[in-house]
Biotite code that builds the C-alpha atoms (Angstrom):
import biotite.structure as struc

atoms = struc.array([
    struc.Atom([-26.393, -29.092, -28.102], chain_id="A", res_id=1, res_name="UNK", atom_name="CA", element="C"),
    struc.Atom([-25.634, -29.546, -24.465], chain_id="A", res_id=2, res_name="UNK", atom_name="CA", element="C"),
    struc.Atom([-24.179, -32.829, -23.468], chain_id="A", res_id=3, res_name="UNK", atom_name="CA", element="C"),
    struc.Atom([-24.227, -32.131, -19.472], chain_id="A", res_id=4, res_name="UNK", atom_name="CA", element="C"),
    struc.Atom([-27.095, -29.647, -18.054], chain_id="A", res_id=5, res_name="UNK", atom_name="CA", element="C"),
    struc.Atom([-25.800, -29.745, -14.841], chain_id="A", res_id=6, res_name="UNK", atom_name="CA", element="C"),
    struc.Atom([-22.209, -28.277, -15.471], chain_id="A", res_id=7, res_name="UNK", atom_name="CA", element="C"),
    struc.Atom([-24.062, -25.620, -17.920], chain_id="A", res_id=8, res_name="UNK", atom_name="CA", element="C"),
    struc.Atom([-26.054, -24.459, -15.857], chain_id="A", res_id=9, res_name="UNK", atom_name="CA", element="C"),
    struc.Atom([-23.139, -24.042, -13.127], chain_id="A", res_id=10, res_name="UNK", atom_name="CA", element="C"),
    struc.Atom([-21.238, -22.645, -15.558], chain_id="A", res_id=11, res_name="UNK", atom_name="CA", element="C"),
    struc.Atom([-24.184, -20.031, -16.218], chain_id="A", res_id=12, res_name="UNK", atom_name="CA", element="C"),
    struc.Atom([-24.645, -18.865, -13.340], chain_id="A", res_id=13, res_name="UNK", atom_name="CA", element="C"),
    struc.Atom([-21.684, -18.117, -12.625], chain_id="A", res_id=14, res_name="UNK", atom_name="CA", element="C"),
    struc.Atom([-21.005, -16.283, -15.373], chain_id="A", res_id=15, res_name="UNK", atom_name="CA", element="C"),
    struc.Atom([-24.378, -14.014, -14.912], chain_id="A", res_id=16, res_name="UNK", atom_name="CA", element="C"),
    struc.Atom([-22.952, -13.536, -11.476], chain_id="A", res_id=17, res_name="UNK", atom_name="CA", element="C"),
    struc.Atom([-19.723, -12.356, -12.736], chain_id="A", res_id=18, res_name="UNK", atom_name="CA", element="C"),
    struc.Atom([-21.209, -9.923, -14.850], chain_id="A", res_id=19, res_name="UNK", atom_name="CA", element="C"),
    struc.Atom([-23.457, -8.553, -12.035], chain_id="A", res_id=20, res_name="UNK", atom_name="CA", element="C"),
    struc.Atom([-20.904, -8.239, -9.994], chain_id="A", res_id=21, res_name="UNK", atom_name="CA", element="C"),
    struc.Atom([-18.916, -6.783, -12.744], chain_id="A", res_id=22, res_name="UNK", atom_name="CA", element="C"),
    struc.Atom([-21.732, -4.185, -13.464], chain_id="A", res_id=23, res_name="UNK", atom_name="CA", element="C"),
    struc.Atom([-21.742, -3.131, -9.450], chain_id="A", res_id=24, res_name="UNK", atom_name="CA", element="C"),
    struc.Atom([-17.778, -2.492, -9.809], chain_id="A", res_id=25, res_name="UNK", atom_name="CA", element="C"),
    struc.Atom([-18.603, 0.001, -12.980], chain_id="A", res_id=26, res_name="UNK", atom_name="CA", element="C"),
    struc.Atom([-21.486, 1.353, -10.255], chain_id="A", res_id=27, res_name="UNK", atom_name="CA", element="C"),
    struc.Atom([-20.053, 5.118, -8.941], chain_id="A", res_id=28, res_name="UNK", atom_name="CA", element="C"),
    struc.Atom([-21.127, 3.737, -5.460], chain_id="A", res_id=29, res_name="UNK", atom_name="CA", element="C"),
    struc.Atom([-17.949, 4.538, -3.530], chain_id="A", res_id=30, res_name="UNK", atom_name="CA", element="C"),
    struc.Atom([-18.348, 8.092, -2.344], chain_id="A", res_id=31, res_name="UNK", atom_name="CA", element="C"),
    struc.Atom([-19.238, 8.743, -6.317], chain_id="A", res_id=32, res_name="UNK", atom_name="CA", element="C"),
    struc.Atom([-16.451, 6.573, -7.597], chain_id="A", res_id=33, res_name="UNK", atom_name="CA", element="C"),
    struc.Atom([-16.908, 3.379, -9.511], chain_id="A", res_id=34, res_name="UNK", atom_name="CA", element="C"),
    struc.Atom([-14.429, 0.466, -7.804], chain_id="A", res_id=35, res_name="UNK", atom_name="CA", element="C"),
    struc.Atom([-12.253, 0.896, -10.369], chain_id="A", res_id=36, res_name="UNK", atom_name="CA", element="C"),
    struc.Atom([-11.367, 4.584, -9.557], chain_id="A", res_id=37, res_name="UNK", atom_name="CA", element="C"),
    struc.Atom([-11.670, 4.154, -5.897], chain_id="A", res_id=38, res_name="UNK", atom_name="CA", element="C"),
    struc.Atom([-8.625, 1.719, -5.789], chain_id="A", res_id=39, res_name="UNK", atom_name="CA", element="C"),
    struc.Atom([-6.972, 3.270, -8.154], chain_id="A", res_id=40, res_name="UNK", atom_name="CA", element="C"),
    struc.Atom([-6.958, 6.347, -5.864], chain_id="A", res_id=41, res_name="UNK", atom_name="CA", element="C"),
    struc.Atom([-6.598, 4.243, -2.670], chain_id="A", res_id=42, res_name="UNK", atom_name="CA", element="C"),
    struc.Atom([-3.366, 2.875, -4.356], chain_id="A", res_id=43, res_name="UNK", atom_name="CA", element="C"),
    struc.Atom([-2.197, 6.027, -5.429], chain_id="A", res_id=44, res_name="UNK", atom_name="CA", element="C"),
    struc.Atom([-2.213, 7.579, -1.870], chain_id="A", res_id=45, res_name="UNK", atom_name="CA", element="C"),
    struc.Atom([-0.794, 4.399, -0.609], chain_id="A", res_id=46, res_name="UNK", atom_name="CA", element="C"),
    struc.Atom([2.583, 5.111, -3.064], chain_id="A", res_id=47, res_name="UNK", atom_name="CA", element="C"),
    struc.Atom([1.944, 8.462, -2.054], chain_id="A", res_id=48, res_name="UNK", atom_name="CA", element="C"),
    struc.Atom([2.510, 7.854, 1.873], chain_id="A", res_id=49, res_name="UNK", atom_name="CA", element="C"),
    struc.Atom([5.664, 5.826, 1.394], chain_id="A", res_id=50, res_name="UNK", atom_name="CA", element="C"),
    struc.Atom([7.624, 7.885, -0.997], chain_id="A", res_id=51, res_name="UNK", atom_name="CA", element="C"),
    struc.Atom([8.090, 10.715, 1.184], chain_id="A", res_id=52, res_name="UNK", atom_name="CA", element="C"),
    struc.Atom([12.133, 10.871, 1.371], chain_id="A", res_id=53, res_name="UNK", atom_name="CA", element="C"),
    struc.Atom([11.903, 14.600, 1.581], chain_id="A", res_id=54, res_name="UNK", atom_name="CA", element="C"),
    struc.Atom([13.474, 14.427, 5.470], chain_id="A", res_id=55, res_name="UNK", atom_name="CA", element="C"),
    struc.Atom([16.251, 12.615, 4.103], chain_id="A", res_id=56, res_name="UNK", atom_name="CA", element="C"),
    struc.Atom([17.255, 14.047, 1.196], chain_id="A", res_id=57, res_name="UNK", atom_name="CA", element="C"),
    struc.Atom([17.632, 17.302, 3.346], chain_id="A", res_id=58, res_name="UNK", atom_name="CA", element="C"),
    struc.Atom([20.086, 15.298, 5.267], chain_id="A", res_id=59, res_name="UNK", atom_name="CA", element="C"),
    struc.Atom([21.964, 15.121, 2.151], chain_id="A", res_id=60, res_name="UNK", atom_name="CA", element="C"),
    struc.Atom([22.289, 18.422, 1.114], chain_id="A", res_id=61, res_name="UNK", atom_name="CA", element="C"),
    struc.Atom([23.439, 20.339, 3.957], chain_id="A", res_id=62, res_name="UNK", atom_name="CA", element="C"),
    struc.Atom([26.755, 19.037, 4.593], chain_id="A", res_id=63, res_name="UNK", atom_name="CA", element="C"),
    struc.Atom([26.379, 21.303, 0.682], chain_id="A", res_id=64, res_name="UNK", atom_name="CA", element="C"),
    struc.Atom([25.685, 24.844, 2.732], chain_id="A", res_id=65, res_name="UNK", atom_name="CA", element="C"),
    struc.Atom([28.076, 27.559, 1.812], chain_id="A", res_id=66, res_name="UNK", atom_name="CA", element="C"),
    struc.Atom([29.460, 25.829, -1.453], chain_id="A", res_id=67, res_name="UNK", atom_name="CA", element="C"),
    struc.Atom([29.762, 28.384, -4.226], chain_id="A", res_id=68, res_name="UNK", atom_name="CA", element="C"),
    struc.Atom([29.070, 27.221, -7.959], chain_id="A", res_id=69, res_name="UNK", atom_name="CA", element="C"),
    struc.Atom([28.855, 29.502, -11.321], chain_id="A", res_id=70, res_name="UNK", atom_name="CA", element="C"),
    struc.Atom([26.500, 27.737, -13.168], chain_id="A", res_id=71, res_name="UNK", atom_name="CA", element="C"),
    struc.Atom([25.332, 28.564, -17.359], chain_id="A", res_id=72, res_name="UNK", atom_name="CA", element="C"),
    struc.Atom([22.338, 26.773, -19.197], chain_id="A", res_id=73, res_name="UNK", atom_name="CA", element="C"),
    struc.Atom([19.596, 27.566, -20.925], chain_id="A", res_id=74, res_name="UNK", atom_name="CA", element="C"),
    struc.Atom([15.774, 27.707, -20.390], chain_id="A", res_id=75, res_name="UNK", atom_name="CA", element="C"),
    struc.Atom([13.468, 25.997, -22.248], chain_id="A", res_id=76, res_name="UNK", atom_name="CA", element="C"),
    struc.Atom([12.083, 29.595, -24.141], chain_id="A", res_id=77, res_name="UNK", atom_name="CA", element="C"),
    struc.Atom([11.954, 33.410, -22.262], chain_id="A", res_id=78, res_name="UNK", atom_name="CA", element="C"),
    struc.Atom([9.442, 32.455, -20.427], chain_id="A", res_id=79, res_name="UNK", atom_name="CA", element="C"),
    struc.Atom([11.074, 30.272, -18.352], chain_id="A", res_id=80, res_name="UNK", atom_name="CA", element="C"),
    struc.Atom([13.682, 32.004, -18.178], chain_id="A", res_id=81, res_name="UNK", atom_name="CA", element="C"),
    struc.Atom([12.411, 34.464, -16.686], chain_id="A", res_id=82, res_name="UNK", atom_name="CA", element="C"),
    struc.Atom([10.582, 32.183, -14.484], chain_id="A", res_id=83, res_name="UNK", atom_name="CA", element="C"),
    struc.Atom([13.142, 29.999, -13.130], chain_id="A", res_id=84, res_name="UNK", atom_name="CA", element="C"),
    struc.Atom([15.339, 33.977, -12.403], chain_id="A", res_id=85, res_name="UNK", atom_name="CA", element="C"),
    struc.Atom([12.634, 34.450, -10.001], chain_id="A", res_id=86, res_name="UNK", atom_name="CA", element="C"),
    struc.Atom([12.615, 31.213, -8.427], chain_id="A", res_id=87, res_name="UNK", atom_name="CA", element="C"),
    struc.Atom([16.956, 31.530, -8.315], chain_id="A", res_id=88, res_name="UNK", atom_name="CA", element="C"),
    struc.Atom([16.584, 34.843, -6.906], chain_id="A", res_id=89, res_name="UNK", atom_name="CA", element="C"),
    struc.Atom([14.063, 33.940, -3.855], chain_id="A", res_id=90, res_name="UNK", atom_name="CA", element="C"),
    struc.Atom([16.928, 31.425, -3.614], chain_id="A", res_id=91, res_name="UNK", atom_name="CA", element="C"),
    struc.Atom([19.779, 33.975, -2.837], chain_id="A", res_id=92, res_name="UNK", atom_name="CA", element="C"),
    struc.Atom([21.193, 33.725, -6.043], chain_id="A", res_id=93, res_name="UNK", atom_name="CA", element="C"),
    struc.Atom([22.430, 35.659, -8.578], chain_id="A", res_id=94, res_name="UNK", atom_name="CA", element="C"),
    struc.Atom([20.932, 35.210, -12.225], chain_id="A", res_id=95, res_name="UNK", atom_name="CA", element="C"),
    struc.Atom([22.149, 37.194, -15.067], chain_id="A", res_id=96, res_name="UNK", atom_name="CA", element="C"),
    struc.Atom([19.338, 36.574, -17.908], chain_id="A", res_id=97, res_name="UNK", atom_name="CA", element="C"),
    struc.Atom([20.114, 36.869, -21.730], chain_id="A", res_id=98, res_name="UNK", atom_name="CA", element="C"),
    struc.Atom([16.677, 35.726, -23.263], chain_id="A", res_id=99, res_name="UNK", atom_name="CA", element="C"),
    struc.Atom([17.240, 31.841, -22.843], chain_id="A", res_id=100, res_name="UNK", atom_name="CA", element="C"),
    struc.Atom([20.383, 32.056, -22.005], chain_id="A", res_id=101, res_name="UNK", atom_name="CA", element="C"),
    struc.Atom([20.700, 31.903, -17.528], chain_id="A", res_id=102, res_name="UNK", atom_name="CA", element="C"),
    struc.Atom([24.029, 32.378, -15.828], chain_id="A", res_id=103, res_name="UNK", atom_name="CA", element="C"),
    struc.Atom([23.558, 31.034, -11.925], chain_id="A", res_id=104, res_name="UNK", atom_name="CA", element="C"),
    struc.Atom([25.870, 31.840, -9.486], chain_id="A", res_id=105, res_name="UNK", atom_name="CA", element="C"),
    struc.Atom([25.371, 31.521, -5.612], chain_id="A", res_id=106, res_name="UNK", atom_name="CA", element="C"),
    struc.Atom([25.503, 29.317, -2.513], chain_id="A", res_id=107, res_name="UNK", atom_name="CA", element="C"),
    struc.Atom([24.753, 25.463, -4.080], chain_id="A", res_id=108, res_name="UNK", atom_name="CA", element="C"),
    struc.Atom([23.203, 24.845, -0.587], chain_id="A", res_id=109, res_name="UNK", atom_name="CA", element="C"),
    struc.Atom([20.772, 27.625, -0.297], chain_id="A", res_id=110, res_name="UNK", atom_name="CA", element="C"),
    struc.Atom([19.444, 26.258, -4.460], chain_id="A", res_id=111, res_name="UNK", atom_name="CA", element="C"),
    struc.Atom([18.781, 22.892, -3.014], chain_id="A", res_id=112, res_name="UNK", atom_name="CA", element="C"),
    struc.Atom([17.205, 24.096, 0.173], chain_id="A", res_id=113, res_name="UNK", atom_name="CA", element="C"),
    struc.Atom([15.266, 26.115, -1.895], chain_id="A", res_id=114, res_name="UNK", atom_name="CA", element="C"),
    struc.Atom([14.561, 23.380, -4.525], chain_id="A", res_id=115, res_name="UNK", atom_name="CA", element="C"),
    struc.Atom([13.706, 21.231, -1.487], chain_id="A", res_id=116, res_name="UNK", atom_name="CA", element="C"),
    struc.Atom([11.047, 23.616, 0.088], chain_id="A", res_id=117, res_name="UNK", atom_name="CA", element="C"),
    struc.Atom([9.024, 23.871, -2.623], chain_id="A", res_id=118, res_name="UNK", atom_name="CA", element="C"),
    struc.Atom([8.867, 19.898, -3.067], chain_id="A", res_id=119, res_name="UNK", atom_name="CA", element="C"),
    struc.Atom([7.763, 19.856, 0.519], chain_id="A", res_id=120, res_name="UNK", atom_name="CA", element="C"),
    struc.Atom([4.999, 22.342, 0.153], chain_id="A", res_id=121, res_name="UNK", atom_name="CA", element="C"),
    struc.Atom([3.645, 20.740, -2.695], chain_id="A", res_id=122, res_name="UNK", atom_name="CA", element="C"),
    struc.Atom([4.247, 17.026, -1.570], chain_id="A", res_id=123, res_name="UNK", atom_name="CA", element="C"),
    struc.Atom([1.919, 17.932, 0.966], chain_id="A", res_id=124, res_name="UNK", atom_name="CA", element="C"),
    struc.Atom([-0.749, 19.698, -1.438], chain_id="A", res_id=125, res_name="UNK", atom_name="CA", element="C"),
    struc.Atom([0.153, 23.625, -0.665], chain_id="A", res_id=126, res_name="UNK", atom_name="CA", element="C"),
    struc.Atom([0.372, 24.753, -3.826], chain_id="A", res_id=127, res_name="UNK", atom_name="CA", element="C"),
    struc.Atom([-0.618, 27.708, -2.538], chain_id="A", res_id=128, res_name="UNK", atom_name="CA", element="C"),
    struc.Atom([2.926, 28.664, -1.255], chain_id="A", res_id=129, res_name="UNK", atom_name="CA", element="C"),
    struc.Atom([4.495, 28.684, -4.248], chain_id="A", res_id=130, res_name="UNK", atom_name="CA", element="C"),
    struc.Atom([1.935, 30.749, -6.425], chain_id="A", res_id=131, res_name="UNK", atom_name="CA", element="C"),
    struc.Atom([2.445, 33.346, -2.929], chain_id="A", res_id=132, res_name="UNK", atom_name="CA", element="C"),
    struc.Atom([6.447, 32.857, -3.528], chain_id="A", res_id=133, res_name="UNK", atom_name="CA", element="C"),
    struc.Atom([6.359, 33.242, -7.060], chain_id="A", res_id=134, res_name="UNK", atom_name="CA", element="C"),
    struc.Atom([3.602, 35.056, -8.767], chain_id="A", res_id=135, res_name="UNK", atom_name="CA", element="C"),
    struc.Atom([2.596, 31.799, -10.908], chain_id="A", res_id=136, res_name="UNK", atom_name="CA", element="C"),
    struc.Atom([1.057, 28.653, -11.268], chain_id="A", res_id=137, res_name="UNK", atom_name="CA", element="C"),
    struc.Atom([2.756, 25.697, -8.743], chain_id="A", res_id=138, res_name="UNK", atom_name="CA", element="C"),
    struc.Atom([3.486, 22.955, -10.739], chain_id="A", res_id=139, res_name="UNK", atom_name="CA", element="C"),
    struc.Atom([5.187, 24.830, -13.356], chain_id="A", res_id=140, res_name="UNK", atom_name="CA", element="C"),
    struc.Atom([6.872, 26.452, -10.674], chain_id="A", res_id=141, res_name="UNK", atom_name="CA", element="C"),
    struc.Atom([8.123, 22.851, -9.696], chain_id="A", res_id=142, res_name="UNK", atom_name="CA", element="C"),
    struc.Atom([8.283, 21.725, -13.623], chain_id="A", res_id=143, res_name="UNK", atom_name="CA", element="C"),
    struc.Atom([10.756, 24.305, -13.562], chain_id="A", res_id=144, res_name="UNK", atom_name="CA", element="C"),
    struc.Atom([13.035, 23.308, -10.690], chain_id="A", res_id=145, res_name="UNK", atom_name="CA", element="C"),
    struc.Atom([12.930, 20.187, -12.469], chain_id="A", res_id=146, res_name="UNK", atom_name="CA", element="C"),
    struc.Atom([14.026, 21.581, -16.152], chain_id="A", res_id=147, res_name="UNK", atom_name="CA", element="C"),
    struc.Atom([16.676, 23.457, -14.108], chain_id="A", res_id=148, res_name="UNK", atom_name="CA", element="C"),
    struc.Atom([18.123, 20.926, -11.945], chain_id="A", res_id=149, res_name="UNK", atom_name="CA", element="C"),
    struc.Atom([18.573, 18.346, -15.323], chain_id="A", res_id=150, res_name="UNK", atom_name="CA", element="C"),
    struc.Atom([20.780, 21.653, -17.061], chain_id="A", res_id=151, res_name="UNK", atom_name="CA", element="C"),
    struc.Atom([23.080, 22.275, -13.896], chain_id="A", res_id=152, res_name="UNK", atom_name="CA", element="C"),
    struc.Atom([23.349, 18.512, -13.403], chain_id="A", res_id=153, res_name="UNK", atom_name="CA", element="C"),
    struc.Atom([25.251, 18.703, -16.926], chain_id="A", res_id=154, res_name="UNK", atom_name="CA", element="C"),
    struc.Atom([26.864, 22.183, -15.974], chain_id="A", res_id=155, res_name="UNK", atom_name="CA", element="C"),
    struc.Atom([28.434, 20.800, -12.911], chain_id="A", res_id=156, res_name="UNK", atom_name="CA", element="C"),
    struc.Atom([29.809, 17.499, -14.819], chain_id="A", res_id=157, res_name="UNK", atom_name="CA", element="C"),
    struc.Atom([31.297, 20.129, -17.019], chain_id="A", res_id=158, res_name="UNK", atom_name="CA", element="C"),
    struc.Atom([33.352, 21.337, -14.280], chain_id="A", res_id=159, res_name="UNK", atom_name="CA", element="C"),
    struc.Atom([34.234, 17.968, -12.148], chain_id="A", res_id=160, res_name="UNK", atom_name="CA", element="C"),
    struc.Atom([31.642, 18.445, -9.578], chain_id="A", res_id=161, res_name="UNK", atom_name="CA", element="C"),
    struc.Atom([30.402, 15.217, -9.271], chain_id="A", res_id=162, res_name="UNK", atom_name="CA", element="C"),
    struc.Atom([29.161, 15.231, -5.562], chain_id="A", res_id=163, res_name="UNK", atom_name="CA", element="C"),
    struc.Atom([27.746, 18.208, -6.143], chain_id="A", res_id=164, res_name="UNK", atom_name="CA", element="C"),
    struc.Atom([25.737, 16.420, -9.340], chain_id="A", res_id=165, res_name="UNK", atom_name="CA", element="C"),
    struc.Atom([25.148, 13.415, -7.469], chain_id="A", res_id=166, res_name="UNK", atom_name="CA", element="C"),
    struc.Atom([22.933, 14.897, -4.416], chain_id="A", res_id=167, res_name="UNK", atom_name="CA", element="C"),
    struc.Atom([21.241, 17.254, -6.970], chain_id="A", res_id=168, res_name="UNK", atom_name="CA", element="C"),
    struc.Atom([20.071, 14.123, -9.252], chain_id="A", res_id=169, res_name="UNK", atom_name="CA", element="C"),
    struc.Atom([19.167, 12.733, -5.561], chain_id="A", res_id=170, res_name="UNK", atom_name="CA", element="C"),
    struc.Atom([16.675, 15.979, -4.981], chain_id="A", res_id=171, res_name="UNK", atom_name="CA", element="C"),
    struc.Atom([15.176, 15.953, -8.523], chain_id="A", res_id=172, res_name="UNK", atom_name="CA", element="C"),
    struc.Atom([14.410, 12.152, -8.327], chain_id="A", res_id=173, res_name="UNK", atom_name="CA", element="C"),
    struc.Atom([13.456, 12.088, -4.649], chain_id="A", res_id=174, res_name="UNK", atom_name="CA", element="C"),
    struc.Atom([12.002, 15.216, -3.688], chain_id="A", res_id=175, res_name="UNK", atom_name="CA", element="C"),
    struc.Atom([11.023, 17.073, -7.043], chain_id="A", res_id=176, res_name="UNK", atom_name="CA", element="C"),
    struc.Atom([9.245, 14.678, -9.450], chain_id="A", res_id=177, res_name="UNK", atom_name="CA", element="C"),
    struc.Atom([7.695, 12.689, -6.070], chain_id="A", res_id=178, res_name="UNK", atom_name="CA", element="C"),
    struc.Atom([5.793, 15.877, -5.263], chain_id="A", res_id=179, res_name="UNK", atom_name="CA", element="C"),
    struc.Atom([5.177, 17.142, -8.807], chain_id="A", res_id=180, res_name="UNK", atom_name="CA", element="C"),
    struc.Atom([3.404, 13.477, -9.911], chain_id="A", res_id=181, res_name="UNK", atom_name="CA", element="C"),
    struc.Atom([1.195, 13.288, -6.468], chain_id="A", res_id=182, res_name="UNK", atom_name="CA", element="C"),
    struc.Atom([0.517, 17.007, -6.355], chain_id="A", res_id=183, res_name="UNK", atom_name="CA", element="C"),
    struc.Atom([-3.255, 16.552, -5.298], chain_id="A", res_id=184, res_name="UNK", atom_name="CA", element="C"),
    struc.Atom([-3.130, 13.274, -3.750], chain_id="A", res_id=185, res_name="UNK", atom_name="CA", element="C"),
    struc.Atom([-3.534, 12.563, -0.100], chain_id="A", res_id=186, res_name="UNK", atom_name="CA", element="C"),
    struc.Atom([-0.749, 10.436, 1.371], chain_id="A", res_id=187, res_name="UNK", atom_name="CA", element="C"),
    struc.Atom([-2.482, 7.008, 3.216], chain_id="A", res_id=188, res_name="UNK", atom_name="CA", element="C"),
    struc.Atom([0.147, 4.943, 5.437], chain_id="A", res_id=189, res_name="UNK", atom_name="CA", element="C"),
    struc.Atom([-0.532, 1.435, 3.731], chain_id="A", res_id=190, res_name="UNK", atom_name="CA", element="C"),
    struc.Atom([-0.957, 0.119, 7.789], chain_id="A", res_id=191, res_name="UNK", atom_name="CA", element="C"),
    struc.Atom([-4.502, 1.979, 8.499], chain_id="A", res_id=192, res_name="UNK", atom_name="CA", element="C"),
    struc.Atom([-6.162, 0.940, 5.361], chain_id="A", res_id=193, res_name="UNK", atom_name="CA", element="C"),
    struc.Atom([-4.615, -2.448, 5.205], chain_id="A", res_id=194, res_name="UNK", atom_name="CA", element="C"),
    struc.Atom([-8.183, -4.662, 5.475], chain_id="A", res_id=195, res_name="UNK", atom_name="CA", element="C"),
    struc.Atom([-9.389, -3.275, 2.046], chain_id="A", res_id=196, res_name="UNK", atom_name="CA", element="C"),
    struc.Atom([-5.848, -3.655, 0.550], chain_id="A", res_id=197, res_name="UNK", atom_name="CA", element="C"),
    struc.Atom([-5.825, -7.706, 1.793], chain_id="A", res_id=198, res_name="UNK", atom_name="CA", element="C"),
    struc.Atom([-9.872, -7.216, 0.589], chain_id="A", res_id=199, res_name="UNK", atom_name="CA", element="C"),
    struc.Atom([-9.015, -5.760, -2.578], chain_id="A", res_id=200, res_name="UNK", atom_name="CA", element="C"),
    struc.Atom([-6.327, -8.407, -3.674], chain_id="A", res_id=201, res_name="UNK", atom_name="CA", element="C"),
    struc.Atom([-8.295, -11.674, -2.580], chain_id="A", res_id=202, res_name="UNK", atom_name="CA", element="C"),
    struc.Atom([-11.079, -10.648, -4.143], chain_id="A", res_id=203, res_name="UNK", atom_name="CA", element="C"),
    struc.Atom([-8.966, -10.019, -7.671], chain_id="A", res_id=204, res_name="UNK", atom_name="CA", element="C"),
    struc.Atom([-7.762, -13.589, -7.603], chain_id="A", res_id=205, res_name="UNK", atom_name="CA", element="C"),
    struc.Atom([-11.046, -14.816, -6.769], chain_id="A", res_id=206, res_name="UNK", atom_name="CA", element="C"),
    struc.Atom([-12.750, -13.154, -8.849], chain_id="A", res_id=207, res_name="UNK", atom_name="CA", element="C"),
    struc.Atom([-10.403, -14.210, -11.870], chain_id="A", res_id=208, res_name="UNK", atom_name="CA", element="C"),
    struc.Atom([-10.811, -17.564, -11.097], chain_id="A", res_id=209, res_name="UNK", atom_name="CA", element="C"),
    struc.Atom([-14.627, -17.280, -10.520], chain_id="A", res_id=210, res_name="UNK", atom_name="CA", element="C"),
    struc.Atom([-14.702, -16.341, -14.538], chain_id="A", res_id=211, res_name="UNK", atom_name="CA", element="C"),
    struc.Atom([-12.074, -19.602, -15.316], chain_id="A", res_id=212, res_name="UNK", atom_name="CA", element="C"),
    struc.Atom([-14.146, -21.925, -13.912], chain_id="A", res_id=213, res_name="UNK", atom_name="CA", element="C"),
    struc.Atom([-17.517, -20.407, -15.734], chain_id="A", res_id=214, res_name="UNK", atom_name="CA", element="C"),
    struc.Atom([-15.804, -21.247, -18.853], chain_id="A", res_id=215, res_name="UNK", atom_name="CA", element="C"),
    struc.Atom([-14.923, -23.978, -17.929], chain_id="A", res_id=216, res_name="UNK", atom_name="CA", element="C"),
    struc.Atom([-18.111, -25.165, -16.998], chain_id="A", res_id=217, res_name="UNK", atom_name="CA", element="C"),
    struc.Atom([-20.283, -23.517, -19.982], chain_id="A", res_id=218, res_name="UNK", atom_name="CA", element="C"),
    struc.Atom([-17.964, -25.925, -22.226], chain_id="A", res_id=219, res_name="UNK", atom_name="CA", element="C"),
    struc.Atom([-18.025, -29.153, -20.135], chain_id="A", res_id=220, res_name="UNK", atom_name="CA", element="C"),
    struc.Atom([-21.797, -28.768, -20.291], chain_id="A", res_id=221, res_name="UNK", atom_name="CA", element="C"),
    struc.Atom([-21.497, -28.226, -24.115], chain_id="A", res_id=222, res_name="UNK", atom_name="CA", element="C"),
    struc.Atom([-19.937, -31.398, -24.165], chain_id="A", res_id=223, res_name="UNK", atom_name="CA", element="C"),
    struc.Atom([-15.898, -30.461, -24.575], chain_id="A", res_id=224, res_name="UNK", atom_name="CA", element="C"),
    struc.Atom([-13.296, -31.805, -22.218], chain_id="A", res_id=225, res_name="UNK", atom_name="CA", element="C"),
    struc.Atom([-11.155, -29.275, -20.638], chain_id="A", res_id=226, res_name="UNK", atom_name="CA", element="C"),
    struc.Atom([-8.256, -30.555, -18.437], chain_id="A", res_id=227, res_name="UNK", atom_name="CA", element="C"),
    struc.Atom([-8.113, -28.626, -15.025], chain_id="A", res_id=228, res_name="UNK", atom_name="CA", element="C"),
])
């Protein structure tokens, strides 16, 4: 039974509208992308373009250049291993393999330099490099510099070397998993697209509230007092 045709029917047609428009966002209309997927990816490259510390973290290491470490920890299986002796060795250093079993020992500089290369090439989508440098796939090449930097970061605590643990957890963190998670993702600087951002969150309140108040409507006209 409606008690009040007029705030029904508002309430209506606002909800049909809200569904149409709702309908359009699930549309693949932007460049073959529903709404949904296009911000998504618009935010992504956003993050992307402001969590490139790459420059500074390279700032870090080299006061690093020319310190010598001995470093033992194991790989994840032989694979790995044997992996991560090629990657170590491209770095200057020398790696004595035992199936799982790596012993590291070389200029703690020229690792993170190293480390820090590859993060740049793939940070900015050149894969490419590192399947040229290595003979494999690039983001296991990078997976691995990961695995590795996590088992000398408890080899150096071992021996006392803090600072030398510190700035390594700083290149993992900042340089390593930032290009490893937006491998594939082209960095946007928030300022150029920063009309469909300001679009993009007005219309999300709006549009939230557009659906409130169709409730709220439907059930005024059905006779059932909401406060607002």
């Amino acid at each position: 039974m409606i008690a009040r045709k007029k705030e029904f029917s508002i309430g209506a047609a606002m909800l049909a509208a809200f569904f149409v428009v709702l309908f359009i966002m699930f549309t693949p209309i932007f460049n073959g992308q529903n709404a949904l997927d296009y911000l998504d990816s618009l935010y992504n490259s956003i993050s992307k373009g402001s969590a490139y510390y790459i420059p500074k973290v390279q700032s870090e290491v080299a006061p690093f250049s020319g310190r010598q470490v001995d470093l033992a920890f194991s790989a994840s299986d032989n694979r790995q291993a044997e992996q991560l002796t090629v990657q170590f060795m491209a770095a200057g250093a020398l790696v004595n393999q035992n199936d799982k079993a790596l012993k590291v020992s070389g200029d703690f500089g020229g690792m993170l330099k190293a480390l820090l290369a590859d993060a740049e090439a793939m940070y900015h989508n050149d894969g490419e490099a590192l399947t040229k440098r290595y003979g494999f796939e690039a983001r296991q090449a990078t997976y691995n510099w990961w695995y590795a930097a996590n088992q000398m970061d408890k080899a150096l605590k071992t021996q006392k070397l803090f600072k030398e643990a510190k700035v390594l957890e700083l290149a993992k963190t900042k340089a390593v998993e930032t290009a490893y998670n937006y491998f594939g993702v082209q960095a946007e600087k928030i300022s150029g697209r920063l009309g469909v951002v300001i679009f993009s969150l007005v219309f999300y309140v709006v549009y939230t509230l557009w659906y409130g108040f169709a409730i709220l409507f439907l059930f005024e006209g059905w006779g059932m007092n909401l406060e607002h």
